[in-house]
TORTI-761266 format. One record per residue (C-alpha): residue in three letters; x, z, y. Coordinates in nm, 3 decimals. Each point is the difference from the previous one (the first is absolute). Example, Ala and Ser with C-alpha at 12.3 -4.5 7.8 and 13.67 -1.06 7.14 Angstrom:
// residues 2
> code_px_pz_py
> Ala_1.230_0.780_-0.450 $
> Ser_0.137_-0.066_0.344 $
***
This chain:
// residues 362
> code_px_pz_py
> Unk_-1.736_1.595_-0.520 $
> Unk_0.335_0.209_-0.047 $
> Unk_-0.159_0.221_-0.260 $
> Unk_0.238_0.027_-0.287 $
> Unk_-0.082_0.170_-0.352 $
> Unk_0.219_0.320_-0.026 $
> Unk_0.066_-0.098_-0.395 $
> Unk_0.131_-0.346_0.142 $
> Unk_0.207_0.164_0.219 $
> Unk_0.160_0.224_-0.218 $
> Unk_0.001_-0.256_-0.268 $
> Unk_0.206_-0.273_0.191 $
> Unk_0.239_0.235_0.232 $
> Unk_0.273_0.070_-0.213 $
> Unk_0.022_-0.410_-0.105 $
> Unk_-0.085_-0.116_0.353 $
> Unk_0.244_0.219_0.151 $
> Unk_0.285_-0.110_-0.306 $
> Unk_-0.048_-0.386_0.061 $
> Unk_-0.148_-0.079_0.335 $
> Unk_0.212_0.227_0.207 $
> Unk_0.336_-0.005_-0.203 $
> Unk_0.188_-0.216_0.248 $
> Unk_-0.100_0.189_0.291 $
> Unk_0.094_0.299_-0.107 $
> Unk_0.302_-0.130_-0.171 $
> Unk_0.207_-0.052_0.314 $
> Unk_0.063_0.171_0.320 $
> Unk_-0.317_0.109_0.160 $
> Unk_0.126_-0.101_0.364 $
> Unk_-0.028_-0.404_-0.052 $
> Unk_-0.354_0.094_-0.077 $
> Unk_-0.253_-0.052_0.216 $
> Unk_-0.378_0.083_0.006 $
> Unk_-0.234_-0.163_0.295 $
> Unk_-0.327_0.017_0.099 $
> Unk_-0.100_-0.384_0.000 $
> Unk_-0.256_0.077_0.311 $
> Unk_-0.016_-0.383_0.054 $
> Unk_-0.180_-0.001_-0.382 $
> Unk_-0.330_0.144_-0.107 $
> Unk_-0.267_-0.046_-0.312 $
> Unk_-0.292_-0.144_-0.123 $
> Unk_-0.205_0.120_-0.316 $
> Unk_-0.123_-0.307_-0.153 $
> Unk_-0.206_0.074_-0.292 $
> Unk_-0.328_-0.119_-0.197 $
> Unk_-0.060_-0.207_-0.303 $
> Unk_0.092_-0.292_0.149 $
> Unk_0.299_0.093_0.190 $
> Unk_0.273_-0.168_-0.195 $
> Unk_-0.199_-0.315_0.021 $
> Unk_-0.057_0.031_0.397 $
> Unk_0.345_0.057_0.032 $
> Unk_0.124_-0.207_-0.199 $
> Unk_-0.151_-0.331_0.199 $
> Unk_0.133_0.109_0.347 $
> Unk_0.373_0.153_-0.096 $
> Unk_0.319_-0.253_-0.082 $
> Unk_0.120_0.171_-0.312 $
> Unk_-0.191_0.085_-0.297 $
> Unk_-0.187_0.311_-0.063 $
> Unk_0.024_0.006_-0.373 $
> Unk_0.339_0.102_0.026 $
> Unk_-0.142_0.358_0.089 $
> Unk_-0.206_-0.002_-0.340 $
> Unk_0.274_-0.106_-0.156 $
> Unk_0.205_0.324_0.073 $
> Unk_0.113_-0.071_0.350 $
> Unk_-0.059_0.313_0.232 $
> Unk_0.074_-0.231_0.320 $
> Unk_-0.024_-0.347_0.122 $
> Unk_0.105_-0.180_0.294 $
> Unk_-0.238_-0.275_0.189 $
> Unk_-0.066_-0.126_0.237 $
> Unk_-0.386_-0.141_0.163 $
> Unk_-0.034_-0.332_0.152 $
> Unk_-0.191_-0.184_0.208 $
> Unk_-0.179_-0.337_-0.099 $
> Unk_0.281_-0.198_0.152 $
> Unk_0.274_0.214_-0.226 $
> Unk_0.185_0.226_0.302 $
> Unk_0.018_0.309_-0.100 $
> Unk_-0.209_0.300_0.179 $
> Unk_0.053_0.285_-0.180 $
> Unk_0.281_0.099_-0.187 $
> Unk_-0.052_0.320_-0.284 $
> Unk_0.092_0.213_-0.308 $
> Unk_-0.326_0.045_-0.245 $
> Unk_0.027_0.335_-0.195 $
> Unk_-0.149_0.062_-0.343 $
> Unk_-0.203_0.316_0.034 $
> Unk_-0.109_0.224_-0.274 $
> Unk_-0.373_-0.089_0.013 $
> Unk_-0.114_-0.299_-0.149 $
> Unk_-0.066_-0.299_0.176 $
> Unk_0.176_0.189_0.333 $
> Unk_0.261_-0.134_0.210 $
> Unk_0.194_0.128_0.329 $
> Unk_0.075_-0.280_0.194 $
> Unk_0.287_0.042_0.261 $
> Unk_0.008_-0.201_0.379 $
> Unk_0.131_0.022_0.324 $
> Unk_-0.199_0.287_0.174 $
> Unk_-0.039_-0.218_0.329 $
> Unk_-0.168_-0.234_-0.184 $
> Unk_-0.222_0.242_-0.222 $
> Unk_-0.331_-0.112_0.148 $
> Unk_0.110_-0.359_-0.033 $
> Unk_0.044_0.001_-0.323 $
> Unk_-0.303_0.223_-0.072 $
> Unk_-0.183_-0.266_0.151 $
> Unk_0.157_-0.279_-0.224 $
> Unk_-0.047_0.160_-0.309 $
> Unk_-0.370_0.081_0.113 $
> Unk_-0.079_-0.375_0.127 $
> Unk_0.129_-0.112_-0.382 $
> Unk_-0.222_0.299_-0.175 $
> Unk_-0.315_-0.158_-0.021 $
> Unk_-0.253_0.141_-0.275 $
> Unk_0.295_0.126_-0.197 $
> Unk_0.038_0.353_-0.138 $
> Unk_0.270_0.100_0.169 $
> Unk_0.059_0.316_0.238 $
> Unk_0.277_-0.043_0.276 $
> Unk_0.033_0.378_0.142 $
> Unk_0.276_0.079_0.310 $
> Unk_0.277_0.227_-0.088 $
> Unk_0.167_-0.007_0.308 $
> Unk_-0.096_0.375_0.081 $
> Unk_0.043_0.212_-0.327 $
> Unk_0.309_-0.176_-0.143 $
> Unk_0.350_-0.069_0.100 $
> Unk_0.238_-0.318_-0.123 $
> Unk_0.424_0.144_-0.027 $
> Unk_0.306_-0.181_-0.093 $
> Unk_0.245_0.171_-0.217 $
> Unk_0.334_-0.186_-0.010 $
> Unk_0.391_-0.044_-0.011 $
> Unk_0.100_-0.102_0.318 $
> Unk_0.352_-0.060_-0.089 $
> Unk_0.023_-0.389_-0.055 $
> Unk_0.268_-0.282_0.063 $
> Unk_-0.065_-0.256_0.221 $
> Unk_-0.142_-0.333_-0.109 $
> Unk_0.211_-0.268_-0.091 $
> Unk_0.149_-0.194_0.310 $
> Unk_-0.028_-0.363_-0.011 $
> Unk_0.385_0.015_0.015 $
> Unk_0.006_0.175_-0.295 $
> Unk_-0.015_-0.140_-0.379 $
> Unk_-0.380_0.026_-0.191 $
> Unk_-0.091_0.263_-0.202 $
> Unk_0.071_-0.025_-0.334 $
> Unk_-0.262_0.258_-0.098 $
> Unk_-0.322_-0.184_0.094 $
> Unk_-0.164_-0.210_-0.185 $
> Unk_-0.342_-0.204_-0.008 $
> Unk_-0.148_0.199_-0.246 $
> Unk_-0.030_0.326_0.235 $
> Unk_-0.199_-0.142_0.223 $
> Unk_-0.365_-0.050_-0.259 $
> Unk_-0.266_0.124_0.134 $
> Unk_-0.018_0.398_-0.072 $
> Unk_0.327_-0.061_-0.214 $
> Unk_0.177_0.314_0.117 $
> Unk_-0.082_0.325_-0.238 $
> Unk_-0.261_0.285_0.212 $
> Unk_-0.104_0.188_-0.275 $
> Unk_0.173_0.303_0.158 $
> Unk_-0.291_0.116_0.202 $
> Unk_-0.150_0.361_-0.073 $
> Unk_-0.222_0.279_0.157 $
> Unk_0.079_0.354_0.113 $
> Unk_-0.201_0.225_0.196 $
> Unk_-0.226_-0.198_0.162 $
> Unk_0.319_-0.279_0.097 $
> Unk_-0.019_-0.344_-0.156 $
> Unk_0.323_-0.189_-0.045 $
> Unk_0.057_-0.357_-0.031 $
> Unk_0.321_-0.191_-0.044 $
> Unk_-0.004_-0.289_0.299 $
> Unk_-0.074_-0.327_-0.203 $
> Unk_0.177_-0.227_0.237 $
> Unk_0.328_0.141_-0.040 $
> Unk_0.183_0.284_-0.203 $
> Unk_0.216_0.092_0.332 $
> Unk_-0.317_0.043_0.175 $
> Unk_-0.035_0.296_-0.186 $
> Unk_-0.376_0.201_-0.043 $
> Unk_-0.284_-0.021_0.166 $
> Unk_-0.165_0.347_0.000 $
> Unk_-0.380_0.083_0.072 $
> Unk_-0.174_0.313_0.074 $
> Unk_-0.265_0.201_0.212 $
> Unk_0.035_-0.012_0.355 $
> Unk_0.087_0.386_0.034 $
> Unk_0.323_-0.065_-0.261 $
> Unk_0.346_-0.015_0.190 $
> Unk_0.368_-0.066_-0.058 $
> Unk_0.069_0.365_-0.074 $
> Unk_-0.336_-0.032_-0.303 $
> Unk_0.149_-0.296_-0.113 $
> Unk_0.349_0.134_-0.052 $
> Unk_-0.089_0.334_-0.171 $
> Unk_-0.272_-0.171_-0.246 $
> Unk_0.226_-0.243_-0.076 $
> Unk_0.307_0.288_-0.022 $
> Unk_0.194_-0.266_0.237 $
> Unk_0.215_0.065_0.272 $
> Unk_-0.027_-0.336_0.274 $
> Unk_0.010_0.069_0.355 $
> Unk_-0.288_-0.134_0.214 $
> Unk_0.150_-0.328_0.198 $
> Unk_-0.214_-0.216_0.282 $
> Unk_-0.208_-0.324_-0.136 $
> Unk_0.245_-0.182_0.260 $
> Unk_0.260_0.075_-0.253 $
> Unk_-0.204_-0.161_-0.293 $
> Unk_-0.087_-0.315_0.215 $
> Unk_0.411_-0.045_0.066 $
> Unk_0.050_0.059_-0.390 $
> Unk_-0.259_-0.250_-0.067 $
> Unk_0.133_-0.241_0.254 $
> Unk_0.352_0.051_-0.184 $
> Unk_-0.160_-0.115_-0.330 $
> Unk_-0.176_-0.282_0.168 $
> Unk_-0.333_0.125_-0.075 $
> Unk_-0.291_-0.077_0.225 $
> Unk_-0.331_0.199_0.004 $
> Unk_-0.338_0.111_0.221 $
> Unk_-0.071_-0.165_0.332 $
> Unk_0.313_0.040_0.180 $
> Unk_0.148_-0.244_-0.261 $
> Unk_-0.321_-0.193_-0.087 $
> Unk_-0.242_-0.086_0.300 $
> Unk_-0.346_-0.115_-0.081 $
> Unk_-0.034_-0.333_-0.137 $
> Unk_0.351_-0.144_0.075 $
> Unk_0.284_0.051_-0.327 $
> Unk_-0.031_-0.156_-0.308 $
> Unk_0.040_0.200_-0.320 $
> Unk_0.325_-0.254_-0.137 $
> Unk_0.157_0.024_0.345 $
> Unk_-0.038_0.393_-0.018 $
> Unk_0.194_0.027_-0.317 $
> Unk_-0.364_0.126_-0.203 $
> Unk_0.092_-0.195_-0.311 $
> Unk_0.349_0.170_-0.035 $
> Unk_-0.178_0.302_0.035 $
> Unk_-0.224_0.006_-0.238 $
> Unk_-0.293_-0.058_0.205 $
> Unk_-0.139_-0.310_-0.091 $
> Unk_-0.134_-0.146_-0.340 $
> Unk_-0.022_-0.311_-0.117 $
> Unk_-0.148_-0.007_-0.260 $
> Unk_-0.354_0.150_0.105 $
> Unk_-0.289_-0.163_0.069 $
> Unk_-0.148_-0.049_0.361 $
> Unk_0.036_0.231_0.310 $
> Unk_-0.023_-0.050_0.368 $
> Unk_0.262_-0.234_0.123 $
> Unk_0.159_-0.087_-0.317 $
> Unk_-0.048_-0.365_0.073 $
> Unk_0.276_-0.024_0.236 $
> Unk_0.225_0.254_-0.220 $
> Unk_-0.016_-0.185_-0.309 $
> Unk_0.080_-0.338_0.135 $
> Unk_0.276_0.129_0.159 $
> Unk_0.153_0.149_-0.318 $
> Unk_-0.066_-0.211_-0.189 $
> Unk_0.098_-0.357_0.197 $
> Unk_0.135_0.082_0.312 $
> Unk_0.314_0.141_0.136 $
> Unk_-0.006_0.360_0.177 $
> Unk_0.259_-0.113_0.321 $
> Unk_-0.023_0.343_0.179 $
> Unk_-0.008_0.388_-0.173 $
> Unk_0.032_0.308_0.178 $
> Unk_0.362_0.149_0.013 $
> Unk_0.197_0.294_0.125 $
> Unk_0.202_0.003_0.320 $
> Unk_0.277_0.215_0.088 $
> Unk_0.045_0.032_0.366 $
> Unk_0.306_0.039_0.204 $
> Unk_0.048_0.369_0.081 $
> Unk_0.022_-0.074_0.362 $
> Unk_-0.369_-0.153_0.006 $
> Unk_-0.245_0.228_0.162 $
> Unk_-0.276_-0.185_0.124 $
> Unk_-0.342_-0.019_-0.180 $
> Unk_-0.100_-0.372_-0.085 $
> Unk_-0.352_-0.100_-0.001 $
> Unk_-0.141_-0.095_-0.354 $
> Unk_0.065_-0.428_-0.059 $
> Unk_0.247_-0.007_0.211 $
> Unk_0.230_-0.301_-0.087 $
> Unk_0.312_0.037_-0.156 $
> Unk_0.288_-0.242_0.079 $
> Unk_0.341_-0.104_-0.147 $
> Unk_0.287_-0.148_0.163 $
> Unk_-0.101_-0.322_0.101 $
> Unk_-0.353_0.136_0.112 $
> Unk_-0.182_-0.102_-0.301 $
> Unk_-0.345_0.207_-0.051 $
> Unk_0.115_0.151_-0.347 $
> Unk_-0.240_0.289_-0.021 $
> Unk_-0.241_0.250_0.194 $
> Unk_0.087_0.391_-0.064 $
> Unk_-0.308_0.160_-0.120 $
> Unk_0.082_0.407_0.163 $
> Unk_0.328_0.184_0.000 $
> Unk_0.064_0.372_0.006 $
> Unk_0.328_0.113_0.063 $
> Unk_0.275_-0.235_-0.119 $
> Unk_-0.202_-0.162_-0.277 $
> Unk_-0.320_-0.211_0.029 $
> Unk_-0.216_-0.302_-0.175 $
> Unk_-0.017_-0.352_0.112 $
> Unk_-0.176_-0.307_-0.185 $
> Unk_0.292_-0.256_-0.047 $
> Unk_0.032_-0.306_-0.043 $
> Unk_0.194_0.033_-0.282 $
> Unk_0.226_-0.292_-0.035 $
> Unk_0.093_-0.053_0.376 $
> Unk_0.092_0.357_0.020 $
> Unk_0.217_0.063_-0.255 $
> Unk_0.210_-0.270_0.074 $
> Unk_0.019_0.104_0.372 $
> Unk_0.340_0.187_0.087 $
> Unk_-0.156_0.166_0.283 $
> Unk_-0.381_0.148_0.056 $
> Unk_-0.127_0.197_0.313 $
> Unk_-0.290_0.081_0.183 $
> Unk_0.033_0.019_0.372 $
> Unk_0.404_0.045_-0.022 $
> Unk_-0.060_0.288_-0.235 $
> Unk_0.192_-0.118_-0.314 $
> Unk_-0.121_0.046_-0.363 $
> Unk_0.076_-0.029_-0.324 $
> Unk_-0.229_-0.193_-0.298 $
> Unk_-0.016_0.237_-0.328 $
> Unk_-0.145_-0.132_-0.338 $
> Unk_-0.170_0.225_-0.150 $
> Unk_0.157_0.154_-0.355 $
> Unk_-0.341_-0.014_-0.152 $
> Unk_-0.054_-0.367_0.044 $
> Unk_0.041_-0.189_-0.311 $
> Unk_0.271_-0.244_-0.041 $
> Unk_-0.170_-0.285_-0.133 $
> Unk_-0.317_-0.111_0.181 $
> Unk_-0.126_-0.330_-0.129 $
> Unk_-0.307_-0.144_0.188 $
> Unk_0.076_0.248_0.295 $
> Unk_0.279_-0.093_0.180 $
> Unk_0.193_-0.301_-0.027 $
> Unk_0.308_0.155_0.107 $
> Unk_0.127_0.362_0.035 $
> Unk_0.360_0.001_0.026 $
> Unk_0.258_0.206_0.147 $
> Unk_0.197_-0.070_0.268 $
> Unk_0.385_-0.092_-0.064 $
***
C-alpha cells in the first residue's frame, strides 16, 4: 500500500519539502517534536464504491478529498448520534483508496462497524495496523488558552470554523513517508504515515529535519493545552456528542451533505437547538497530584455541578462544561484540587444557534 513511484518522488520533493515543511524548519529545531502516535493505527479502505460507503457512515463529507483535500476529520456515529469513533481519512494515491485512521484499542470495533454497514458493496476494508505507523510532527511551543478572566480573542471569527475551511494542501511524499497537514487544527501540526519498520531517526533524515523524539504523553498534554479531545481515552463508546466535543469547530462535521449514521440528532441540534455543554481545557493547580477518574464532577464555589473533566495529564486536562455556569463561577475544583476554565483560542467568537451565551467573566 506504501508503494510510491520513484518519478513522483523525485518530482514532488523539492516543492513538498519548500512548502509543507517551511515552518518547521524555519525555527529552532528544539520546540519540535516528533511522536509515535502508538494509540493510532490505519485502515485501507478502497474499491469502487468506497467514497460512497464512507461517505453514509462518517460526519463530514468525503468530497472534500476529491476536491483537493489530502485529509479530513470525522467522526462515526451510532444510530442515536453519540459518537464512537473519532478519525482522520487520508487521500491515497490510488484511486478510489482511502486510509482511515482510529483508536488502535478499538481497531476490531470499528472493523466490525464498517463490515456490519458493507453489505453487497464493492468495497475492500484491509487492517494496517501491522505494516504502517501513524506520527505527529509539531511545534510544541504554544500559549495557554484564553482564561475566562481574560478579554476574547479578537482573532477568531465564525468563518474559521466551516467545515474543512482551514487550507491542507501542504501534504507530500518522500521515500516511502506520507505527510498530511492535521485538518482539525494548524497548531496540531502533521500527521505523518509510513511502514512499520520506519522510525524517528528515517523520518528526520528523509525529511533532512532535525526534531528530537519526545513520549506520546507529551503530545496528549499538548493536546490537552489546546483543548483538543481524541481516541478512546477522550471519547468512550457511545457516550459524547459530536457539538459537545467541539467537531464542528474543527472541521469535522458537514452540513450540508446528505444522510449518514446519526445525523438525525446532529442536524437538529445545529440547526434548532442550543449546544449547553462543549468540551474545554483545564489547567490544574500545580500542587494537584492525584489521578481523577473519567466523569468525575466538577464543582464551583457554591457546589454547583458545572462540569465533569474528561482525563488530565500533567497540569492540563479536558472536561465537558457546562458552559455558562462555569464561566461565571469564580472558583472551580475537583476534590479540593483547584482549576482553572480556559477557552479555547480557536473557538469562534460568534456562535449563533450554538450557544446562547459565551461570555467572559468580569
Amino acid at each position: 500500500m506504501m508503494q510510491f513511484t520513484r518519478t513522483f518522488m523525485q518530482r514532488n520533493k523539492k516543492q513538498f519539502i519548500g512548502q509543507s515543511f517551511s515552518r518547521l524548519k524555519s525555527s529552532d529545531s528544539f520546540s519540535k517534536s516528533i511522536v509515535h502516535l502508538k494509540q493510532r493505527t490505519l485502515l485501507h479502505v478502497s474499491g469502487p464504491d468506497a467514497s460512497d460507503f464512507l461517505q453514509g457512515l462518517m460526519t463530514n463529507d468525503i468530497r472534500h478529498l476529491e476536491d483537493g483535500y489530502k485529509s479530513i476529520y470525522s467522526l462515526f456515529l451510532n444510530i442515536k448520534g453519540r459518537i464512537l469513533f473519532d478519525s482522520i481519512i487520508y487521500k491515497c494515491q490510488d484511486k478510489d483508496a482511502f486510509y482511515v485512521e482510529c483508536d488502535s484499542t478499538l481497531f476490531n470495533n470499528f472493523i466490525k462497524h464498517l463490515k456490519m454497514y458493507k453489505l453487497k458493496r464493492k468495497v475492500n476494508v484491509l487492517p494496517m495496523n501491522n505494516d504502517m505507523k501513524v506520527w505527529c510532527i509539531y511545534e510544541n511551543k504554544v500559549d495557554d488558552q484564553v482564561s475566562y478572566n481574560s478579554i476574547d480573542n479578537p482573532k477568531i471569527s465564525e468563518e474559521n470554523i466551516s467545515a474543512c475551511s482551514i487550507s491542507n494542501n501542504t501534504n507530500g511524499i518522500i521515500d516511502n513517508i506520507a505527510v498530511y497537514q492535521d485538518p482539525r487544527l494548524f497548531e496540531l501540526g502533521y500527521r505523518v504515515l509510513t511502514k512499520s519498520v520506519v522510525d524517528s531517526d528515517y523520518i528526520n533524515k528523509h525529511l533532512d529535519l532535525n526534531i528530537k523524539l519526545h513520549e506520546i504523553i507529551d503530545y496528549i498534554s499538548f493536546r490537552y493545552k489546546l483543548g483538543v479531545p481524541e481516541g478512546l481515552r477522550n471519547f468512550p463508546m457511545g457516550v459524547s456528542f459530536p457539538l459537545e466535543s467541539n467537531c464542528d469547530y474543527l472541521h469535522g462535521v458537514s452540513f450540508q451533505k446528505g444522510c449518514y449514521i446519526g445525523q438525525e440528532l446532529t442536524a437538529r441540534t445545529y440547526h434548532t437547538g442550543v449546544v449547553r455543554k462543549r468540551i474545554m481545557p483545564l489547567i490544574l493547580d500545580n500542587g494537584c497530584t492525584e489521578k481523577f477518574q473519567s466523569y468525575e464532577n466538577i464543582i464551583n464555589e457554591s457546589g454547583q455541578i458545572v462540569g465533569k473533566i474528561i482525563d488530565h495529564e500533567g497540569n492540563y486536562g479536558l472536561g465537558l462544561m457546562r458552559i455558562s455556569e462555569a464561566s461565571s463561577s469564580s472558583i472551580i475544583n475537583i476534590s479540593n484540587c483547584t482549576m482553572k476554565l480556559m477557552k479555547p483560542q480557536w473557538w469562534p467568537q460568534d456562535k449563533p444557534k450554538i450557544e446562547s451565551s459565551l461570555t467572559n467573566k468580569n
